[in-house]
Wavefront OBJ file of the C-alpha trace (Angstrom):
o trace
v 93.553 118.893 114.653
v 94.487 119.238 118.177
v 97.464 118.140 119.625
v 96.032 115.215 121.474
v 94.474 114.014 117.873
v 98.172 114.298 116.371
v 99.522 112.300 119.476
v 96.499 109.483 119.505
v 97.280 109.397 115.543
v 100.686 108.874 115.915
v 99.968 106.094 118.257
v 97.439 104.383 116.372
v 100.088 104.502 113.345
v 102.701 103.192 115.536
v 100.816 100.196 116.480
v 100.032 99.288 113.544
v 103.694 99.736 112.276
v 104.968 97.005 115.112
v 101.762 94.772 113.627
v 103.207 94.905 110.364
v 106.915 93.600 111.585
v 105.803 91.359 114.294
v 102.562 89.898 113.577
v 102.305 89.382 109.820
v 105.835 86.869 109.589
v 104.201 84.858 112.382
v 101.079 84.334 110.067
v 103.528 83.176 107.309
v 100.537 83.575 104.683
v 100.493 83.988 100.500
v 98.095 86.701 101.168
v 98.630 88.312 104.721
v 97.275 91.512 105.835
v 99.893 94.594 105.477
v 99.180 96.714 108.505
v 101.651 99.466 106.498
v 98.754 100.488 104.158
v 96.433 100.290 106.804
v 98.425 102.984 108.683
v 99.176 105.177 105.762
v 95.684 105.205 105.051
v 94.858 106.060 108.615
v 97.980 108.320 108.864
v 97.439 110.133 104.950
v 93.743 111.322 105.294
v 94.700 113.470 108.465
v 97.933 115.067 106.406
v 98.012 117.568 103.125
v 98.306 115.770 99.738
v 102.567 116.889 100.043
v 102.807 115.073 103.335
v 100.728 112.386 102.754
v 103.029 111.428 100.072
v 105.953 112.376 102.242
v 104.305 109.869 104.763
v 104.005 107.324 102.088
v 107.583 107.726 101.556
v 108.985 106.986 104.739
v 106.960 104.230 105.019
v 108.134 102.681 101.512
v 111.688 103.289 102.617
v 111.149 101.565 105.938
v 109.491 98.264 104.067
v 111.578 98.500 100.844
v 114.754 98.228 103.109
v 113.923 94.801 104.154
v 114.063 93.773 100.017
v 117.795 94.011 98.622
v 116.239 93.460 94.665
v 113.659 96.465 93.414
v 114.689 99.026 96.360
v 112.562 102.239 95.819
v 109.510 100.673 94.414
v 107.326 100.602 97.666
v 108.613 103.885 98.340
v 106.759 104.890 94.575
v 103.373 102.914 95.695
v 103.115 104.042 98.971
v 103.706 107.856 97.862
v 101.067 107.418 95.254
v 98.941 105.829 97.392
v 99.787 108.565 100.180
v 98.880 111.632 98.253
v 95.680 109.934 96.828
v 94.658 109.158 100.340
v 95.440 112.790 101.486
v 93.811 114.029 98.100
v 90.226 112.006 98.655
v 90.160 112.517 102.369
v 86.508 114.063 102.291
v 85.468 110.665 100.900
v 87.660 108.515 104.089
v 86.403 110.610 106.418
v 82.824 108.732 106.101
v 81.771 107.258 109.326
v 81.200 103.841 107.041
v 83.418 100.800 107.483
v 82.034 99.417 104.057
v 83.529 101.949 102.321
v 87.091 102.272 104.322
v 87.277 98.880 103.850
v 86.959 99.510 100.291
v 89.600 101.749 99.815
v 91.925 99.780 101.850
v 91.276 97.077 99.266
v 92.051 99.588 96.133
v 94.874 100.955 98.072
v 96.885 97.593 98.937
v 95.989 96.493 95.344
v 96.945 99.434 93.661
v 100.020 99.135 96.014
v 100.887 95.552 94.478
v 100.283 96.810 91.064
v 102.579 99.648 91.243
v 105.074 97.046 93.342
v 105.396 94.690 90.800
v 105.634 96.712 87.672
v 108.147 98.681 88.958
v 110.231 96.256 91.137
v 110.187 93.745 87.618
v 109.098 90.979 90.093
v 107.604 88.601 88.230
v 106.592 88.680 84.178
v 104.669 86.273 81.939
v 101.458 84.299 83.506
v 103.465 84.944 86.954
v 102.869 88.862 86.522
v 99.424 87.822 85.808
v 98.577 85.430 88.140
v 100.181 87.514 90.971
v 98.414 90.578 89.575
v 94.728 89.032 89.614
v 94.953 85.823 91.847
v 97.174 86.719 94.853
v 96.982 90.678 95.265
v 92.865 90.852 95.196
v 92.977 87.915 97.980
v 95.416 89.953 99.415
v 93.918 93.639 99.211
v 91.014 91.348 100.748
v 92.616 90.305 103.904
v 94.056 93.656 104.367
v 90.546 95.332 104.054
v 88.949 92.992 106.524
v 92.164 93.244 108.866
v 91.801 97.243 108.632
v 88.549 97.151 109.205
v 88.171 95.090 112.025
v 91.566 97.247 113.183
v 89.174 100.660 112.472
v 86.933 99.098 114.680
v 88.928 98.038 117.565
v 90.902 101.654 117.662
v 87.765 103.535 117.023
v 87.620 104.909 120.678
v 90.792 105.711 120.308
v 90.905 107.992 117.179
v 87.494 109.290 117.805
v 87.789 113.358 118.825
v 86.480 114.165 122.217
v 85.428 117.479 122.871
v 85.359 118.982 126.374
l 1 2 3 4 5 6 7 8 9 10 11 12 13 14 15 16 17 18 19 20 21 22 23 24 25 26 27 28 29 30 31 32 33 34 35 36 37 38 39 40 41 42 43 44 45 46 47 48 49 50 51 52 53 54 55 56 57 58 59 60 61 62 63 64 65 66 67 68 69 70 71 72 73 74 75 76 77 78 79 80 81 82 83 84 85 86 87 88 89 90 91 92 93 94 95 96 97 98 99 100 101 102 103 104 105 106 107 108 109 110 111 112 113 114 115 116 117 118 119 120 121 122 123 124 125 126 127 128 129 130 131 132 133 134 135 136 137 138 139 140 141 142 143 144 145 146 147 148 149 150 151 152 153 154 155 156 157 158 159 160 161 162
């Protein structure tokens, strides 16, 4: 990737890093988008499997510091979730929003899985009903919000060639 790819990726990322901590707590929604998966998705497929999850890290660290109780568990999704982004990036790199969408609804649910197990958040019918009821709905509105964000940046991330 050239260096104007890194630079447009790092912006795209960027923006969708201020999304997450401006936007989403003026929705103030059960089930809001989280633009962090979006742009570890985004960010992962264009990195090795090492940085991906590297990536994921940092970007686990930076939400997990907002949460005093279960520190280090959205570090652990988001590093999973980085290296298998990295690791299937033939498959992302489809042209098809159907499918990115897809994965960005596996990834944010997988993300709340791995969130809540870890971080002991909730247990009982709580566990459950978080784990089947509120995550899918929303993995949903992430995958709509990422795609519609694919979308919108398209022209942004696609590579020009002179």
């Amino acid at each position: 990737m050239s260096w104007t790819g890194v630079a447009r990726t790092i912006i795209v990322c960027a923006i969708l890093i201020v999304l997450h901590f401006t936007l989403r707590p003026l929705l103030a929604l059960r089930a809001s988008p989280d633009f962090l998966i979006i742009a570890l998705l985004l960010g992962a497929v264009r990195l090795r499997p090492g940085m991906g999850a590297l990536y994921g890290f940092a970007l686990g660290l930076v939400a997990g510091s907002l949460d005093v109780g279960g520190f280090g568990a959205a570090a652990l999704g988001m590093s999973i979730i980085g290296f298998g982004a990295s690791w299937l990036k033939a498959v992302f790199f489809a042209d098809n929003l159907a499918l990115n969408g897809f994965f960005l609804f596996i990834a944010k649910w997988l993300f709340d899985l791995v969130f809540l197990l870890v971080g002991h958040r909730a247990h009982g019918a709580e566990l459950a009903m978080q784990l089947f009821v509120w995550s899918p709905l929303s993995a949903a509105v992430t995958a709509v919000a990422g795609v519609i964000a694919l979308s919108i940046l398209r022209p942004l991330m696609e590579m020009r060639t002179a």
